[in-house]
C-alpha positions in Angstrom: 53.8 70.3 116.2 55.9 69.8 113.0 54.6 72.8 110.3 56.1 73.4 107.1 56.7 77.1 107.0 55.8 78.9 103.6 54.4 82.2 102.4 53.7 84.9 104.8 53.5 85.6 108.5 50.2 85.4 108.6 49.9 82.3 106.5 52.6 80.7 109.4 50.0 81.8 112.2 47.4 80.8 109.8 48.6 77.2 109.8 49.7 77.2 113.8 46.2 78.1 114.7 44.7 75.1 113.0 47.6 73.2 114.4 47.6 74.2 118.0 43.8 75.0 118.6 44.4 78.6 119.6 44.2 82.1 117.6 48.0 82.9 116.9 49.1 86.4 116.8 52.7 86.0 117.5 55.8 83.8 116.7 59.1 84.1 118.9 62.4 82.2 118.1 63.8 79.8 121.0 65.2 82.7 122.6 62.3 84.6 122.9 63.3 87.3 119.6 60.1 88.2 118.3 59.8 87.2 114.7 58.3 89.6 112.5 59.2 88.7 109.4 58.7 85.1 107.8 62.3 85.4 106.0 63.7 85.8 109.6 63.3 82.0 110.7 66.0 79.3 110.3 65.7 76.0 108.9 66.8 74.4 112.2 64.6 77.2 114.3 62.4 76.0 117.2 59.6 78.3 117.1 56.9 79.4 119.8 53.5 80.9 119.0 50.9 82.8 121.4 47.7 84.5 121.4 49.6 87.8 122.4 51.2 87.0 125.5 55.0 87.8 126.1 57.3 84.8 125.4 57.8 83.2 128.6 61.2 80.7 128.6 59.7 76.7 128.7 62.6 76.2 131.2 61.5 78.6 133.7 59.6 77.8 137.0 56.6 79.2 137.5 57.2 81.6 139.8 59.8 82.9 137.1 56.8 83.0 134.4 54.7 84.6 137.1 57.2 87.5 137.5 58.0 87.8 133.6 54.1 88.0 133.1 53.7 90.1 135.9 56.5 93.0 135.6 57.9 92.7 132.0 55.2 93.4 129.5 54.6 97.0 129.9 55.7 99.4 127.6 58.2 102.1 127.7 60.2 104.6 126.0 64.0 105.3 126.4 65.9 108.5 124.9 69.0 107.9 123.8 70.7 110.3 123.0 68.0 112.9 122.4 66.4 110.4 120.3 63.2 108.1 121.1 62.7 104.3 121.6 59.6 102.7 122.6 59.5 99.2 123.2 58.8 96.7 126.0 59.8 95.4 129.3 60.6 91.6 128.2 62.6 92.8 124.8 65.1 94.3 127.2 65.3 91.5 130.0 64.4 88.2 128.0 66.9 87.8 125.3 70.2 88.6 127.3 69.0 88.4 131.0 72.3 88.8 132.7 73.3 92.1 130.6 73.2 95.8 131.6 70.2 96.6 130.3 68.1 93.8 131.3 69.5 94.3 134.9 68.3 98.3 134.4 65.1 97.5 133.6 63.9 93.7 134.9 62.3 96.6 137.9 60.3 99.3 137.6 61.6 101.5 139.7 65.0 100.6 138.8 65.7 104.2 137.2 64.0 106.5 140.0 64.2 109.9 138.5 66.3 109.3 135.7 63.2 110.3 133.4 63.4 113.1 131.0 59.9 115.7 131.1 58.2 113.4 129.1 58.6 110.7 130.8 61.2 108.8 129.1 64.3 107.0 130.9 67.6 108.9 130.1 70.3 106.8 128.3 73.6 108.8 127.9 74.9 106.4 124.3 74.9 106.9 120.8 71.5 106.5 119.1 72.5 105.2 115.6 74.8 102.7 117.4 71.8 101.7 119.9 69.3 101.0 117.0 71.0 97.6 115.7 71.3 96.5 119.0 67.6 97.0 120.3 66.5 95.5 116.8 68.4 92.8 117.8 67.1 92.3 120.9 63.6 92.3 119.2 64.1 89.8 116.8 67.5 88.0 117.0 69.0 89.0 113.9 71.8 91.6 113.1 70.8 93.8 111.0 72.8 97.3 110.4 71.6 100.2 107.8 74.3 101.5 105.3 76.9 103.9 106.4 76.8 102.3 110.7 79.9 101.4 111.3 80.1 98.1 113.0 83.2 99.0 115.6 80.7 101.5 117.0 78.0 99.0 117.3 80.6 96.3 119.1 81.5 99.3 121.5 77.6 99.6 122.4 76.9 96.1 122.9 79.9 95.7 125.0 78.8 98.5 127.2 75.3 96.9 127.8 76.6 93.7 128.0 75.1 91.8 124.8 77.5 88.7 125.0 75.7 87.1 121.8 75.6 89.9 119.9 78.9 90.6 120.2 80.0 87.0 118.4 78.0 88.4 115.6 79.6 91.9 115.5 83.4 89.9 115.8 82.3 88.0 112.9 80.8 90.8 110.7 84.1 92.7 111.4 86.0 90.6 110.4 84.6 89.7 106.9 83.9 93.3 106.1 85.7 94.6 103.2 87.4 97.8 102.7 85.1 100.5 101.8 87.6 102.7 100.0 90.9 102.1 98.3 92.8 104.4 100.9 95.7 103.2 103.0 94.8 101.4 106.5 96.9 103.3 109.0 98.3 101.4 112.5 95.4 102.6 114.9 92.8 101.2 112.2 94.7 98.1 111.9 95.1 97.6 116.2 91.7 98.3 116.1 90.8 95.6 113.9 93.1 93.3 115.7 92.1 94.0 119.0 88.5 92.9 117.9 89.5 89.8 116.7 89.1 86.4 118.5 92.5 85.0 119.4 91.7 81.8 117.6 90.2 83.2 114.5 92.0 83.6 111.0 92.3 87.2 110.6 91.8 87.8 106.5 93.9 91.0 105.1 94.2 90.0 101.3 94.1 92.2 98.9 93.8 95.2 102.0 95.9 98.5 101.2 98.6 98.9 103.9 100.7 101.2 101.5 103.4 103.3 104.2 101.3 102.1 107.0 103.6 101.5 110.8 102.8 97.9 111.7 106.2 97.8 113.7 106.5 95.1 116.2 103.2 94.2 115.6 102.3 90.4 116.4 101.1 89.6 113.0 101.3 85.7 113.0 99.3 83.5 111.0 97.8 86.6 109.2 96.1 86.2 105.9 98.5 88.9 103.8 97.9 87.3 100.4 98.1 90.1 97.5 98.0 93.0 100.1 99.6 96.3 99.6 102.8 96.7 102.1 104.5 98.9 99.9 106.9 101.5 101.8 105.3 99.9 105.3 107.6 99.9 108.8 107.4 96.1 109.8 110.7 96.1 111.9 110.7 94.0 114.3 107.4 92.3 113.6 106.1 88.7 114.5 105.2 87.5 111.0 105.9 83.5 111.7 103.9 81.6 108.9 101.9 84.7 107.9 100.9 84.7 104.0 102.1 87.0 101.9 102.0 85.6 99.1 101.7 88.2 95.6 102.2 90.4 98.4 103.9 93.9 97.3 106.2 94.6 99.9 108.7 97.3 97.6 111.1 99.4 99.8 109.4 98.4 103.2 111.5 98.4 105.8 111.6 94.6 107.8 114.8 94.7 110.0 114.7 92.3 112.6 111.5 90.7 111.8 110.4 87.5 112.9 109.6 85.7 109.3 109.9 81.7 110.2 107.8 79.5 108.2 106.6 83.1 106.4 105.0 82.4 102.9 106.6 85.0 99.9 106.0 83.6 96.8 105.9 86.1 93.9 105.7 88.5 96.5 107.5 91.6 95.3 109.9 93.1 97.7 112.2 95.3 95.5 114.1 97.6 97.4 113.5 96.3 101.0 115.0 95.9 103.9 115.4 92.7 105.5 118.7 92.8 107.5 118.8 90.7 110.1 115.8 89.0 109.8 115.2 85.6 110.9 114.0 83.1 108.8 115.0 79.5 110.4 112.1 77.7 112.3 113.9 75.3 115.0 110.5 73.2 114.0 111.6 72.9 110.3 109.1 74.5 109.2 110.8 76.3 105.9 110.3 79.8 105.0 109.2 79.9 101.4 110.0 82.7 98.7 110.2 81.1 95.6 109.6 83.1 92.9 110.0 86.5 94.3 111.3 89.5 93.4 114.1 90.7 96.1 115.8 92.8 93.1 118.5 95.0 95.3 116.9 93.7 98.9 119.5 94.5 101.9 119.0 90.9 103.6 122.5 91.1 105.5 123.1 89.1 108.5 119.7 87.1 108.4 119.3 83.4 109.1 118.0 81.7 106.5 119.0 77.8 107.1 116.6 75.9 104.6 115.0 79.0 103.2 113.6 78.0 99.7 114.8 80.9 96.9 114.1 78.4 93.9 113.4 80.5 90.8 113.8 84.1 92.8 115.5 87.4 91.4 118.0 88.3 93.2 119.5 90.9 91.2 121.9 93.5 93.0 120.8 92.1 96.4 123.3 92.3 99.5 123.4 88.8 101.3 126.8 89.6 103.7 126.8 87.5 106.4 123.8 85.4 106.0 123.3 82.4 106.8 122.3 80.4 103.7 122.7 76.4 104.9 120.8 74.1 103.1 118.7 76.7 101.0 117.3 76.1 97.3 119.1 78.6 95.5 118.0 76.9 92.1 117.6 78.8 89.8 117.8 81.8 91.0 119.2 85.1 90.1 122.1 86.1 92.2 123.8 88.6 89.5 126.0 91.2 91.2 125.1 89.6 94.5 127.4 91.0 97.7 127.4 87.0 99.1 130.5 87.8 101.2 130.7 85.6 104.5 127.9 83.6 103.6 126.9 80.0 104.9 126.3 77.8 101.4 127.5 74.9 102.9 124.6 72.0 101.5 123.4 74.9 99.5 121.4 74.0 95.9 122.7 75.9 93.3 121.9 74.4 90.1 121.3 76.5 87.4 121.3 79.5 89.5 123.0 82.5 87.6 125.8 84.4 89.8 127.6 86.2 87.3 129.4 89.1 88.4 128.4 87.9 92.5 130.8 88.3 95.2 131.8 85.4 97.6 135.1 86.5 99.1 135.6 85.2 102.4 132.6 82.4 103.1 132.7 80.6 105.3 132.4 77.2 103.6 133.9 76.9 100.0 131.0 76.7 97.3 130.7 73.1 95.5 128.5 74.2 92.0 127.9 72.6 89.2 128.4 72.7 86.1 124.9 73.9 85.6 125.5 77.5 87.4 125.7 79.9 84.8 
């Protein structure tokens, strides 16, 4: 039966009695979470109502509903922890049939002794982090009190197995701002990484990583946009077509660094470190820094073949050595620049201001208009 759903619970049985010709006392989603709550239900939900009966799965044969009837609907109380549960039979076994705890308790006698005095079967986890998950396994929804943090809840429901739930947790994670303005340190961050789907975009913006070691990190693709990097250690990281754009990356330290295809515009970077980074993506993909700041940067010996530096300040910054083929240098402020054995060769440099720069010994003569100031 199709039912529009409105008002309360009970208005929702109300209406499902009338339907269905029987006296409704439950509702169960369409995999088997039991619905207490009318705000609980989707708009694309396929619901199931009984007269009190545990849910039994449509697309089980008979003997399977004879069992589930049978051996699932007494009650039962667990302590975890020290602390006190009491549910049922099917809330642990119906939802996630193939996880630890359904396999624990889909038999009665599946815990032998493993009772406490009082009767209750002995669970050696974390209570607070057992809560969300057991609610979850009630009704189907994550839901997780103030001050729970969610890593320790994705630890639990890895342990017992909860394969959906553990989508959800990813996915919570991974949205959740910072609760506090103080710096995120490495193990935090490989934490947060770790739990992350391979495919998803991870989203840092705006996160403090101020003095934080994310050295030789694989960073790619990450989602840096106006983060804090201030005085961070990212030698030698993968940072191939991460954002960082607005980024403030002052004095950090990015030797070696993998930066192809990285977005820096008006990222500030005064002071860094950036020798021998690489910035040339055999793909073409360029690496663009337009309008940053790279006052007094030490970029010496990096490859930066097509790198786009239109409108950047350059003030004071050593460029020996690099490799500056083809970039967009328009614009830009090169003043006192140390650009020494430098590739310009195909280089744009109009209107770029290079007074007082260095260019002894490159290794193509620089062609610049009359436009360089």
């Amino acid at each position: 039966q199709v039912v529009a759903v409105y008002g309360t619970l009970s208005d929702l049985l109300s209406v499902a009695s009338n339907k269905l010709g029987i006296k409704a006392t439950s509702v169960y989603n369409g995999k088997g979470g039991l619905i207490d709550d009318i705000a609980l239900i989707r708009d694309d939900d396929v619901l199931f109502v009984c007269e009190g009966e545990p849910f039994i799965d449509p697309q089980t044969d008979g003997r399977a509903q004879e069992e589930l009837t049978g051996s699932h609907t007494d009650w039962l109380t667990l302590n975890v922890g020290g602390r006190y549960f009491t549910t049922t039979r099917s809330t642990l076994v119906n939802k996630e049939p193939d996880s630890m705890l359904a396999h624990m308790f889909k038999d009665k006698d599946a815990w032998g002794n493993k009772q406490d005095p009082r009767g209750a079967f002995l669970i050696d986890r974390s209570p607070e982090y057992f809560e969300p998950i057991l609610n979850y396994l009630r009704h189907g929804q994550l839901i997780v009190n103030d001050g729970i943090n969610l890593l320790g809840v994705l630890e639990e429901a890895r342990f017992f197995g909860i394969d959906s739930l553990i989508e959800h947790l990813e996915v919570a994670i991974n949205s959740q701002p910072a609760e506090d303005h103080s710096p995120i340190s490495r193990k935090e961050f490989v934490r947060f990484l770790l739990a992350t789907p391979t495919k998803s975009e991870l989203r840092c913006q705006g996160l403090n990583f101020s003095g934080a070691d994310l050295s030789r990190l694989d960073l790619r693709y990450i989602n840096f946009k106006m983060a804090n990097l201030s005085r961070c250690n990212l030698a030698h990281a993968n940072l191939c077509c991460a954002n960082l754009e607005r980024a403030d990356l002052s004095g950090s330290v990015l030797d070696c660094a993998n930066l192809q295809g990285v977005k820096m515009l008006c990222s500030n970077a005064e002071g860094a470190s950036l020798k021998g980074c690489n910035f040339e993506d055999p793909s073409g993909l360029k690496a663009n820094l337009e309008g940053a700041n790279l006052k007094g940067v030490d970029m010496e010996g990096s490859q930066m073949t097509g790198i786009n530096l239109r409108v950047a300040t350059l003030k004071n910054a050593k460029l020996k050595n690099c490799n500056l083929r083809g970039a967009t240098l328009a614009g830009t402020d090169l003043e006192n620049c140390d650009l020494s054995g430098c590739d310009l060769q195909e280089a744009n440099l109009r209107g770029s201001n290079v007074k007082g720069a260095i260019f002894e010994e490159m290794l193509t003569p620089l062609h610049m208009s009359q436009s360089v100031r």
